[in-house]
C-alpha positions in Angstrom: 23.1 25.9 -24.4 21.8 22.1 -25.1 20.3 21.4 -21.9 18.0 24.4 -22.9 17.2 22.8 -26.5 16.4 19.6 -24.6 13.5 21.5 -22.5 12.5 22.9 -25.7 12.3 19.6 -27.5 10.8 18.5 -24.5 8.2 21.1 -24.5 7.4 20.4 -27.8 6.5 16.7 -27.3 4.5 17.6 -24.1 2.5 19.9 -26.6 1.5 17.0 -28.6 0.7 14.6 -25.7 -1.9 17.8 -24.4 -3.3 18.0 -28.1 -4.1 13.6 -28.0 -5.2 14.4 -24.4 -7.7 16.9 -25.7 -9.1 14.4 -28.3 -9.9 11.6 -25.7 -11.2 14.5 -23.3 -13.7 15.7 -25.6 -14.9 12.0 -27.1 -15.5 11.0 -23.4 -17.3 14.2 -21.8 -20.5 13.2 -23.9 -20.0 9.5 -23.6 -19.0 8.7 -27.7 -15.9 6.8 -29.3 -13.5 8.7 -31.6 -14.5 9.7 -35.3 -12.7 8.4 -37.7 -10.8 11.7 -38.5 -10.3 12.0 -34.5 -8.6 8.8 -34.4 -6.6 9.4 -37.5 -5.6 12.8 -36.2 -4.6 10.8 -32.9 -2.5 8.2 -34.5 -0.3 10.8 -36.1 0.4 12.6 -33.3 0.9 9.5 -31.3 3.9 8.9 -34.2 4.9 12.6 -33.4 5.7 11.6 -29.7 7.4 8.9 -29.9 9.9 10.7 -32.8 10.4 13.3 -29.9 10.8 11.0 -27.6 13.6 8.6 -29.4 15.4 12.2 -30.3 15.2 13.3 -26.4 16.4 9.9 -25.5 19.7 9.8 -27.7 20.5 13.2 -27.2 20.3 12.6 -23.3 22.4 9.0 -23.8 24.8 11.0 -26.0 25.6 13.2 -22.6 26.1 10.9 -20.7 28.2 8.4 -22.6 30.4 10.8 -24.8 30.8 13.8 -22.4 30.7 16.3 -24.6 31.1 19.8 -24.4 28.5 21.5 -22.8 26.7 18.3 -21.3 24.8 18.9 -18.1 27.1 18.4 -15.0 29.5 16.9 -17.3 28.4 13.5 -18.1 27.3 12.3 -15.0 26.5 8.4 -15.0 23.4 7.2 -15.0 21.9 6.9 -11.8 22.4 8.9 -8.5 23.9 7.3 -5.7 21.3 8.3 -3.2 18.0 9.2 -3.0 19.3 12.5 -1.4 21.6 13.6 -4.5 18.4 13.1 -6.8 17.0 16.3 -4.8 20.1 18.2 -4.0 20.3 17.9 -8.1 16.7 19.3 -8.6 17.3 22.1 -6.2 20.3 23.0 -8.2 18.8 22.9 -11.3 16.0 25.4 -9.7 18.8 27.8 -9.1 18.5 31.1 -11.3 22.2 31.4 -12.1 22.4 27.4 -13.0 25.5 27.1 -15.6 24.3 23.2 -16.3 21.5 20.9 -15.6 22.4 17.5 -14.0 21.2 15.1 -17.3 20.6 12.3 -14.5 17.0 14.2 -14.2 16.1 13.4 -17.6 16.6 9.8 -17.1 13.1 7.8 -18.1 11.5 11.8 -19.0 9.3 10.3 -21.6 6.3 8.4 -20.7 2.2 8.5 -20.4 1.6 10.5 -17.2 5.2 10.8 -16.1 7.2 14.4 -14.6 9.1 16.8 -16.6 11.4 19.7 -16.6 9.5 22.0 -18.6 7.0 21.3 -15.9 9.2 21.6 -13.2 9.0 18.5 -12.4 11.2 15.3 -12.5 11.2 11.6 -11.8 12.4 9.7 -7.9 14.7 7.2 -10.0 12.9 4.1 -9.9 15.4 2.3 -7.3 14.9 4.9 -4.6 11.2 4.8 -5.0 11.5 1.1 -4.5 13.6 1.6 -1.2 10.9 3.7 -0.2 8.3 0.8 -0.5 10.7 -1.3 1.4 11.1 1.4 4.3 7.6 1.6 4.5 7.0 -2.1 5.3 9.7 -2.2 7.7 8.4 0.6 9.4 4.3 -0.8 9.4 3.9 -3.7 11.5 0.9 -5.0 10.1 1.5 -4.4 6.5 4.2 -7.0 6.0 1.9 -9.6 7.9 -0.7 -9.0 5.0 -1.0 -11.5 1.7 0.1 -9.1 -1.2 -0.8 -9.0 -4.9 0.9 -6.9 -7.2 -1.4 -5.1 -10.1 -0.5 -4.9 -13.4 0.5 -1.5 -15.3 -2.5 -1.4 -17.6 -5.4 -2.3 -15.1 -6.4 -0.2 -11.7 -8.0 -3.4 -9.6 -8.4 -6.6 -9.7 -11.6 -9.2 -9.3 -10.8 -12.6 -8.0 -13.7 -15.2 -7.8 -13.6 -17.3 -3.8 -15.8 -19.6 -2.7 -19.1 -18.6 -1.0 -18.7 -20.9 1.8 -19.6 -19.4 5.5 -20.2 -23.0 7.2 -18.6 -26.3 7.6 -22.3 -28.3 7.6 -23.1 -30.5 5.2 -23.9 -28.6 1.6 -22.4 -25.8 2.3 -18.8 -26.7 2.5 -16.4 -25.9 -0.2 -19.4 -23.6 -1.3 -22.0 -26.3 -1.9 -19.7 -29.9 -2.5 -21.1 -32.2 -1.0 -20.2 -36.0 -1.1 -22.8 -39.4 -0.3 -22.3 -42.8 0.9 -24.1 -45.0 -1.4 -25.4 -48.5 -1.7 -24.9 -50.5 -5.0 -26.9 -49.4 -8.0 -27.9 -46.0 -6.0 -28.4 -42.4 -7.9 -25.6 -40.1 -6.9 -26.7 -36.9 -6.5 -24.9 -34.4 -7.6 -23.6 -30.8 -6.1 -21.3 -28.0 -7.2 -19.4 -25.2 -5.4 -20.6 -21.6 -5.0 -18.8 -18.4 -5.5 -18.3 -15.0 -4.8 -16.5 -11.9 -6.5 -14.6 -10.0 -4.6 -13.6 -6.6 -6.3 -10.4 -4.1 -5.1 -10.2 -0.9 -6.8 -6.9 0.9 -6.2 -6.9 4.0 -3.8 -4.5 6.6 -3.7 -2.4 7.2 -0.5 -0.5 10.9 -0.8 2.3 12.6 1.1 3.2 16.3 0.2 6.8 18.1 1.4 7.4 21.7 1.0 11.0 22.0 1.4 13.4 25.5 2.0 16.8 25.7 0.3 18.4 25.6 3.5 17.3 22.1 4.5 18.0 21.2 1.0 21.3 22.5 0.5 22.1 19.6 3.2 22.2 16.0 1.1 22.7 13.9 4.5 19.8 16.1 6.4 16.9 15.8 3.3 17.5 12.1 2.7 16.9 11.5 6.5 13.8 14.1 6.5 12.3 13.5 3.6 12.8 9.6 3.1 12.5 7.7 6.3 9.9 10.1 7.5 7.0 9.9 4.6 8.4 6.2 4.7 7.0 6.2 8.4 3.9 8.2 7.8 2.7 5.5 4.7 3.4 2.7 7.1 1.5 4.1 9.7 -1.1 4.9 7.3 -1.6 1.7 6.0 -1.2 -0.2 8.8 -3.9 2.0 10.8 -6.0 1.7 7.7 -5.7 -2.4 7.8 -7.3 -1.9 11.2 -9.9 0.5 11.2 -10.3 1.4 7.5 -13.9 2.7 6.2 -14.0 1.1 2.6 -14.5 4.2 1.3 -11.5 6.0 -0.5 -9.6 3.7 1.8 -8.9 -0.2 2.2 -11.6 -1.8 4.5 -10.3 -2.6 7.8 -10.8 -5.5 9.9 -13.2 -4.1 12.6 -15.3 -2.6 9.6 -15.5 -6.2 8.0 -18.3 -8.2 7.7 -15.7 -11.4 8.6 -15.1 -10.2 12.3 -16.5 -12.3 15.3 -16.6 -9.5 18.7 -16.4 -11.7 21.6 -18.8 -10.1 24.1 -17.9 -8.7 27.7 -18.8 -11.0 30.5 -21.9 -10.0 32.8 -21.4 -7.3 35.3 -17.8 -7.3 33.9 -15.6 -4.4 36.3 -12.1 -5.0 34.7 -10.9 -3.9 32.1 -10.1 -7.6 30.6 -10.7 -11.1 32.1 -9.3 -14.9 31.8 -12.7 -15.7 30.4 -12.4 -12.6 27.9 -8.7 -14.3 26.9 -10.0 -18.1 26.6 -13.0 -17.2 24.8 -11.4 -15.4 22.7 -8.9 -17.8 21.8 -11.8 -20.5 21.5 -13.7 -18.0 18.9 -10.2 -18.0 16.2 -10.1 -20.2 13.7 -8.3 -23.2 13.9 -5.8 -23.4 10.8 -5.3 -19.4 12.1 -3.9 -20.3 15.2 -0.3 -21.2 14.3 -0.5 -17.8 12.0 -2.1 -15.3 14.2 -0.6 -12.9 16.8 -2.7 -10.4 19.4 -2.5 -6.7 18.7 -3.2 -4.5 22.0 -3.4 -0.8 22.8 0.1 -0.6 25.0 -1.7 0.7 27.6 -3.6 -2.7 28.5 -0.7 -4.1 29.0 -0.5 -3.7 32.2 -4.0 -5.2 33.1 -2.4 -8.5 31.3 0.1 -8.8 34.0 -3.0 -9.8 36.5 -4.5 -12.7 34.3 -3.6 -15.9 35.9 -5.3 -19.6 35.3 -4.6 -21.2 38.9 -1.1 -20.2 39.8 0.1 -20.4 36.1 0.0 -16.3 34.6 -2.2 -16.3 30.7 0.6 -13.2 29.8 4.5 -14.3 29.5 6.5 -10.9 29.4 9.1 -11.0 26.7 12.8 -11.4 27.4 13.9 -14.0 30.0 15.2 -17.5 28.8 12.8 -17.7 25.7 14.5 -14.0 24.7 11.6 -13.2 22.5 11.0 -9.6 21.8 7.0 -10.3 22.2 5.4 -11.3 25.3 2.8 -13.6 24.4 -0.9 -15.9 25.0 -1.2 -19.0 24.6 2.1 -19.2 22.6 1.3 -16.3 20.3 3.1 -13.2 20.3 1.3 -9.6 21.8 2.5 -7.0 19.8 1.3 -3.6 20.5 0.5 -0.9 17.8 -0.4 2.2 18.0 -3.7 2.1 16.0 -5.7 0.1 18.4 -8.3 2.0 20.0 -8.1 3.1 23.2 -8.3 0.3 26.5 -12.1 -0.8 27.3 -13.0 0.2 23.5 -13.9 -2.6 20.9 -10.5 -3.5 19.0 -8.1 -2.8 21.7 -7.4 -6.2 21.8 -7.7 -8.1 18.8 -6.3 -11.5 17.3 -5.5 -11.8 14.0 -4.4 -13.6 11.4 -3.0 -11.1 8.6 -2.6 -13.5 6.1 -5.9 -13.7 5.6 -6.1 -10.1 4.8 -5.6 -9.0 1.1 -3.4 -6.1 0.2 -3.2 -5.4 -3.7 -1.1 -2.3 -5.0 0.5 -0.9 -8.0 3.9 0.0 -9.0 4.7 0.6 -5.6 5.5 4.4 -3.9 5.9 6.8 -6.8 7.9 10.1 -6.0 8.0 13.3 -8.1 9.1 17.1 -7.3 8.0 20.1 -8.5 10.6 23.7 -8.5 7.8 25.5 -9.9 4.7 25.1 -7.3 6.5 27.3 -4.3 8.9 29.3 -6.5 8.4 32.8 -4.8 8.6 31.1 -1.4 12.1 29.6 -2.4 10.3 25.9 -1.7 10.7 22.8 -3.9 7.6 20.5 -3.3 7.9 16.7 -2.8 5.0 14.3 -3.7 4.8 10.8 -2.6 1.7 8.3 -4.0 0.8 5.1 -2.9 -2.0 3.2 -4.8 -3.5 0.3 -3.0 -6.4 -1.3 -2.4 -7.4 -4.2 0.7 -9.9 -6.1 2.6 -10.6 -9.4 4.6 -10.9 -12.6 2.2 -13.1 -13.5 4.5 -16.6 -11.9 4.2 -18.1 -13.5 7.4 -17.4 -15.5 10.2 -17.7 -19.6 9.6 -20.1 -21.4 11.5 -18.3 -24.8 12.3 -19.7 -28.8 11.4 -20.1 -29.3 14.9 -21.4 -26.3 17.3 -22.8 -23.2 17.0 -20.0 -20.9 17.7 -18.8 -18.8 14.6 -15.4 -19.1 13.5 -13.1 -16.4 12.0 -9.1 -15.9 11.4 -10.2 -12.2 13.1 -11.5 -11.8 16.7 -11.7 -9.0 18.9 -13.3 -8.1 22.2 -16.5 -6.2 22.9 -16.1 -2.4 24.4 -16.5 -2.6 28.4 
């Protein structure tokens, strides 16, 4: 049958790419560049793949656009309409008794370090995986808030040069510009800005899904299951990671960060939160964050909000009412509460922030790939989900302003009581 030469062909390319894998594997276990008889054995079989892949590719295009005899699933077009019919197709093709293989899976095979067949694996077409990105911010709260830089295919992070500037006072603003009144005839005296690198190395978030033929025999069921909720789980993920994130294999979070100012508990402090915990929190932001920055609580200190009053007039508006807003809010900025906030009377279960000041760079977005091999005597498919990202505060400590000795920062949170 030709869906079973395509595999072969397939496996034959895959062959090739192992052998030029072997090659760079061997020159960089002791640390040397390629010989010159490695490299010229690598450039022929690089010439090798890409003749197996333009053969692969034609044959595959020739399915779908003549329909010939014999073509998997009879010349299907070229894209599935849902993300569920991608993996009710890869759970039929896993069937034993299989008459034809769905040639919508071998759509963009070929590729460095992408899922095949003959591995038993295949490709989330790229627009689902997108949708999945998409879901994933929708479902985060914080996430979306964040500024985001996309990475380029050939690099895995990204250095960026800011200014070293942690105060407003004379020489150190702008990272050491300073400008003089002078007389006639004076010597101006001259100054330049400082700077900083700041270095993100991509990190790998990863879902897993073992999934029984029952639940995928149901197209409607596995797009719900599998879609929305690993699209859930990576928002919740990153958003708790923007938070409370280590650095380390992870983004670094904002009450790890070096830029947040903790607004300490007043003395002899019995409740949970205070008016003066509020204002002096509010005094401690940034002022160019203000307009930008919203107050993430635990939910459950919201009820101790209800009590804060300046005279007669109440620091907490409930949402709703004439203004309609879904947020209550402080001060005119909305209170949003998220699960990831510690727990009421810890540090960071109240926090204002400004998320734009918070970098997020990532790759390619979500990539998706199955497996029918991995759980084959357990009659599972296996889903994988990827994420790579990277993320961190611009700012790498608070700002001490031109006039007062208060530090300054777009992120402030109150002490543990």
């Amino acid at each position: 049958m030709k869906n079973k030469k395509l595999l072969a062909m397939m496996a034959k390319r895959n062959e090739l790419k192992t052998q030029a894998q072997r090659l760079l594997d061997a020159a960089q276990k002791v640390g040397r560049p390629l010989t010159n008889a490695e490299r010229e054995t690598l450039e022929g079989l690089k010439v090798k793949i890409e003749q197996w892949d333009d053969t692969i590719k034609e044959m595959v295009t020739l399915w779908e656009d003549g329909t010939p005899s014999g073509a998997p699933n009879g010349g299907n077009s070229r894209k599935f309409t849902s993300f569920g019919e991608q993996l009710h197709a890869i759970y039929n093709a896993a069937k034993p008794e299989r008459s034809a293989m769905d040639a919508r899976l071998f759509n963009g095979a070929s590729g460095a370090g992408e899922s095949v067949p003959s591995d038993g694996g295949f490709l989330v077409q790229s627009d689902f995986a997108a949708g999945l990105l998409k879901l994933t911010y929708e479902t985060g709260i914080l996430a979306a808030r964040c500024k985001k830089i996309p990475i380029s295919s050939g690099a895995n992070g990204v250095k960026i040069n800011a200014l070293d500037d942690d105060s407003r006072d004379n020489g150190a603003r702008w990272g050491g510009i300073q400008a003089f009144w002078t007389g006639e005839a004076d010597e101006l005296t001259a100054s330049k800005p400082k700077f900083r690198r700041m270095e993100l190395t991509l990190k790998k978030l990863a879902g897993l899904c073992y999934t029984t033929d029952e639940l995928l025999s149901d197209t409607m069921a596995l797009e719900s299951v599998i879609a929305q909720g690993f699209a859930e789980e990576f928002g919740f993920k990153m958003d708790d990671v923007i938070l409370n994130g280590t650095g380390t294999n992870q983004p670094l979070g904002i009450l790890k960060s070096n830029g947040l100012v903790t607004v300490a508990k007043e003395t002899d402090q019995a409740d949970k939160i205070t008016v003066d915990n509020i204002t002096k929190m509010w005094a401690r932001c940034w002022g160019r964050s203000r307009n930008n920055s919203a107050w993430y609580i635990n939910q459950e200190l919201e009820p101790y909000l209800y009590a804060l009053k300046i005279g007669d007039a109440p620091v907490y508006i409930p949402a709703g009412g004439l203004s309609a807003s879904p947020y209550g809010s402080i001060f005119g900025r909305p209170v949003i509460p998220i699960e990831q906030c510690p727990g009421v009377g810890e540090k960071g279960d109240i926090i204002l922030a400004d998320l734009s000041q918070y970098l997020l760079v990532d790759k390619g977005g979500i990539n998706a790939a199955s497996s029918i091999h991995v759980r084959f005597l357990y009659d599972e498919n296996v889903f994988r989900f990827t994420y790579r990202v990277d993320g961190q505060p611009i700012w790498n400590a608070p700002i001490t302003p031109y006039k007062g000795a208060g530090t300054l920062s777009p992120f402030v949170t109150l002490a543990a009581r």
